[in-house]
N, C-alpha and C positions, 0 to 999 in steps of 0.2 A: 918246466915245473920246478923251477930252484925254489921258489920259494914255500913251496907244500901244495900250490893251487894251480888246479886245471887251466891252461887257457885257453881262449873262447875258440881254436880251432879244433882244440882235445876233447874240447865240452859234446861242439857241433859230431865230431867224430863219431863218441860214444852215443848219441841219442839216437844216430843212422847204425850203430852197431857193427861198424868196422873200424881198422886199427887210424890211429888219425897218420900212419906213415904210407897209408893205402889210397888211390884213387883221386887223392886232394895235390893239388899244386902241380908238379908232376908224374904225380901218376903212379902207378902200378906199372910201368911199362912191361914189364914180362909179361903180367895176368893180362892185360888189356892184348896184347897181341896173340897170346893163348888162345881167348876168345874169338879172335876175331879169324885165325887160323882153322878152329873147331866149328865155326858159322862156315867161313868156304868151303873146310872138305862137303858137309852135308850138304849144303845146295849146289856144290858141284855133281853130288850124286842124284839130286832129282830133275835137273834140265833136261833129262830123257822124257823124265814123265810129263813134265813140264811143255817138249815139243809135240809130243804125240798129244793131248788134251788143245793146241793150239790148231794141231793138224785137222782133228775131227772135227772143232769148230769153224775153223775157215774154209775147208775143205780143201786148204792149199799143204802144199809140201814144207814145213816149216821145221828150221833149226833154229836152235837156241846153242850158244856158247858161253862161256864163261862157268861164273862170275869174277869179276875182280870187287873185292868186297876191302874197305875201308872206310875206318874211325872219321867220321867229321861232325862239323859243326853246323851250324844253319849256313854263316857266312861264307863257310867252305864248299859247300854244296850245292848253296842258289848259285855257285860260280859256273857249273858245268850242265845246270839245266837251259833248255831252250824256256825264250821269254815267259811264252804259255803252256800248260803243262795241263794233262789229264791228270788229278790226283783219286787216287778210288783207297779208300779207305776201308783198313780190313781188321781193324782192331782182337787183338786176342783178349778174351772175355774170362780163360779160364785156363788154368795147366801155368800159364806164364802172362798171367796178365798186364796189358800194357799198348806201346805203339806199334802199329804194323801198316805200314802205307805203302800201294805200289803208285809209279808217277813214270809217264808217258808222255812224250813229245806232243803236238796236234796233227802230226804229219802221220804218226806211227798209229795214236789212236783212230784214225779216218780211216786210214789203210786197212786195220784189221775188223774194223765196223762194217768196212765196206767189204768185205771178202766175206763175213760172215750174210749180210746182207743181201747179197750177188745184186750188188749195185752200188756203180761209181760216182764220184764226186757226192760223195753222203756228206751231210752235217750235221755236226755233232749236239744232235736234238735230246732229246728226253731218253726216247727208242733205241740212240744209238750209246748215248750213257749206257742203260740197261744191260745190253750187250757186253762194252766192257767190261760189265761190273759180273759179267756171268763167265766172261774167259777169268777173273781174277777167282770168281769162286771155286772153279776147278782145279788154278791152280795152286790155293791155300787149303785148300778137300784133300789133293794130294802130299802136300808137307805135313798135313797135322796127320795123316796115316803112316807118313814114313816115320814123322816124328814117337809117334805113339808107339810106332814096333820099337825104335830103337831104344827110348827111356823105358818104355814100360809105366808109361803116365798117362790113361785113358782118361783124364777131365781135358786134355787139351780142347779147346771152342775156339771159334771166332766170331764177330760181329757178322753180318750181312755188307758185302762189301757194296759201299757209296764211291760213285765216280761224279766227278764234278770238273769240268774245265773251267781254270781261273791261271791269271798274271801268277809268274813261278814264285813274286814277292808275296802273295796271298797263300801259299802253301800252308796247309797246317803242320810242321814239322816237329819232332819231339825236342824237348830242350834238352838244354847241354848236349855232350857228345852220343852218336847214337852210329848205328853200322851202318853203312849204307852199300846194296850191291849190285852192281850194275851187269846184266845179260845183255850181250850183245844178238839181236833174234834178225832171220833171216824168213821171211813171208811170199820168199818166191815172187817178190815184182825187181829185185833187181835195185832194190833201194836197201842201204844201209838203216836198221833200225837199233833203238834202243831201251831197254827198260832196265827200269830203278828199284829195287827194294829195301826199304827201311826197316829196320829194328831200332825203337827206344832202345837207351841205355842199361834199361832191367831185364828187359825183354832178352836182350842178347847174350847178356850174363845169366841169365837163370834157364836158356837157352844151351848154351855152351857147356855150365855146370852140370843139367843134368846128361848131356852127351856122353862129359867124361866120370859119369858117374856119380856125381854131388847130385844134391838134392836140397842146398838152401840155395836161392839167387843170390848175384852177389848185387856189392853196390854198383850204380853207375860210372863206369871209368870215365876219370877225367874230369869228371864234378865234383866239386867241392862239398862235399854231404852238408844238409842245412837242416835244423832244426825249426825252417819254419813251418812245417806239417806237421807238428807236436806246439803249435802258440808259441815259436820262437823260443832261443837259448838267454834271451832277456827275462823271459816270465818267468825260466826255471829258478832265475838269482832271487824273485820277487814273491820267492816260495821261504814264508817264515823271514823274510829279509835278508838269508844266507847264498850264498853261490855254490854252485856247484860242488867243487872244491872244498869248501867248509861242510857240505852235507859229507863228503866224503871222508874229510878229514886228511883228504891229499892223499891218495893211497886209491890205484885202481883195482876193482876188485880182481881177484885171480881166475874168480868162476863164472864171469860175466858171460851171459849167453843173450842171443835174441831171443823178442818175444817169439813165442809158436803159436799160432791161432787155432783150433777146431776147424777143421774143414763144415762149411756150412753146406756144402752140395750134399745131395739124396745118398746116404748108405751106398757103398757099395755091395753086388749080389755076393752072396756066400757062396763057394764051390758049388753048396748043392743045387741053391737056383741053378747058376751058370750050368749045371748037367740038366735039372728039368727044363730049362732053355732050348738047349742045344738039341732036344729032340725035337721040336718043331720048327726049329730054323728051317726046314725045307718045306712047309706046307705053305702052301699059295692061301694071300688072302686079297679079296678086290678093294682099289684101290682108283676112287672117282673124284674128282674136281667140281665142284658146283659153283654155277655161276651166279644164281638166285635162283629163284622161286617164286611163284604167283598162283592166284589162284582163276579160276574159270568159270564159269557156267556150262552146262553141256552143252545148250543150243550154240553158245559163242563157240565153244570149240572145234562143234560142226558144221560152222562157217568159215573154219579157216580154210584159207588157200596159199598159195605161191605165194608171195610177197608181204601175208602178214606181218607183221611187227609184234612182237612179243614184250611187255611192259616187265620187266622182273622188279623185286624187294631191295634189290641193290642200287646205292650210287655208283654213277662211272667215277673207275678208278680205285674204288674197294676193294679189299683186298678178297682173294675167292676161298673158300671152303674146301679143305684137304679131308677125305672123310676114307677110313676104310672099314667097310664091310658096313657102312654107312653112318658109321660115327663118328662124330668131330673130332679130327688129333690136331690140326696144323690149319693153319690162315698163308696164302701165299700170293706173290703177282706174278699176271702172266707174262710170259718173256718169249720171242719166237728162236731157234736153233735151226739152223738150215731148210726153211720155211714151216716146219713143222713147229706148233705149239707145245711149251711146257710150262711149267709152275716152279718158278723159285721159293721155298719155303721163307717164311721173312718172322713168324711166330707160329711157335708150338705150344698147341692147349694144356695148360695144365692139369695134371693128375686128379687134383680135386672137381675140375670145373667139368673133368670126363664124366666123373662120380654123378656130380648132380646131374647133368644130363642124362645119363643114364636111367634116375630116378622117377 
């Protein structure tokens, strides 16, 4: 800035709202290791919960170790995965939104398909996707619970996690530098395995941050903050024909802060809700799955026997009806857990759409 005007690194800087001697070129190296120190103590403390949720699913004896957790990049990473790779996709939706991928070998995902399955040489079909994708849910059910107790950040969500086997170059991985942590997990056959978890770059900073107590995410270490998610640091100059710099007059402001958005999510309960609450949290309410529905004749129904066939209102493969106490809350598919059937919720009915039903 010798000469009074921003340049286009200090411009890019300020539009991402960090300092431009922060996160760009080389780094932040302390903060970026801070973080990345505050990601392994916590998921070093949930591999407990982590193996026991692996346990009940496979029904096998299963440990987990680790993680070793480090900064890299796509190029650095596709290095240390096998060719094909189970990727199950678990995006966080809310609290810290952003990337969250776990990625699995084809040998590892088979193994724990098949243990849940109690059947060998599986492949890795639709049915056994599925599965995977229900070990990943228990085990991001469990991080966003421990997570929530330790910030004290109850919007924490994630997506419905999607597992998909594809070539480890087809990987969807987050750009730039992102954490990546690797658990070494033991499945009782006597085969080394191994799994992968990913945090985007914001993710892990706004992650870490609220750990140790912050509450704004930072930027992504190790990326060059860009201004092209605001129409590029060229439009800004193409505003009145002046640059940056000249708007500013050369002179960074002292009291610059980030924008702060409105939280668009539902109010939270007021203490006194949370007390009228908390007295019926113990009362039982029924809780039925429906497949469809049809209708009958009575002569036809008093002709049923053994073997009938029942025509229901649904296509195969729609999603089923989560109803309690007989009203619509949740849509979900069905999934099987040590031969038993359950329901993954996949959407939940909205507030108003109760309303008019109800109506």
């Amino acid at each position: 800035m010798s000469d009074g005007a921003l340049s286009q690194d200090e411009i890019d800087a300020l539009l991402a709202g960090v300092d431009s001697g922060s996160y760009g070129g080389g780094g932040d190296a302390a903060a970026s290791e801070d973080d990345r120190k505050t990601i392994q103590n916590f998921l070093s403390g949930t591999t407990g919960g982590m193996a026991g949720n692996l346990s009940t699913q496979t029904g096998a004896q299963v440990s987990v170790k680790g993680p070793d957790v480090t900064w890299e990049t796509r190029d650095s990473f596709l290095g240390v995965l096998p060719d094909t790779v189970t990727v199950i996709k678990a995006d966080y939706i809310s609290g810290f939104p952003g990337d969250h991928i776990f990625l699995m070998g084809e040998d590892t995902a088979k193994a724990a398909a098949a243990l849940m399955n109690k059947e060998e040489n599986i492949e890795l079909d639709e049915m056994a996707m599925s599965m995977i994708g229900e070990i990943i849910s228990q085990t991001v059910g469990s991080q966003i619970t421990e997570l929530t107790n330790k910030t004290g950040n109850k919007s924490i969500a994630s997506s419905p996690p999607e597992a998909a086997k594809v070539p480890k170059a087809a990987a969807a991985l987050p750009g730039g530098n992102f954490l990546a942590a690797a658990y070494d997990v033991d499945l009782g056959d006597g085969v080394p395995h191994r799994l992968w978890e990913v945090f985007g770059g914001t993710v892990a900073g706004g992650i870490a941050q609220a750990l140790t107590g912050g509450s704004t995410p930072r930027a992504n270490p190790g990326m060059g903050a860009s201004a092209g998610g605001m129409g590029g640091a060229g439009n800004m100059r193409g505003m009145g024909g002046a640059s940056a710099g000249g708007m500013m007059g050369g002179i960074m402001p002292s009291n610059l802060q980030s924008v702060q958005f409105p939280n668009l999510m539902s109010p939270s309960p007021t203490a006194h809700e949370q007390a009228n609450i908390g007295l019926i949290m113990d009362v039982f309410m029924e809780m039925t799955v429906e497949l469809g529905r049809t209708r009958k004749l009575i002569k036809e129904i008093l002709s049923m026997g053994e073997g009938t066939i029942i025509e229901l209102d649904k296509l195969a493969g729609e999603p089923v009806d989560i109803l309690v106490n007989h009203k619509l809350i949740a849509k979900g598919e069905v999934v099987v857990i040590d031969e038993n059937f359950g329901v993954r919720v996949t959407e939940i009915v909205s507030p108003n759409e109760r309303l008019s039903d109800m109506n």
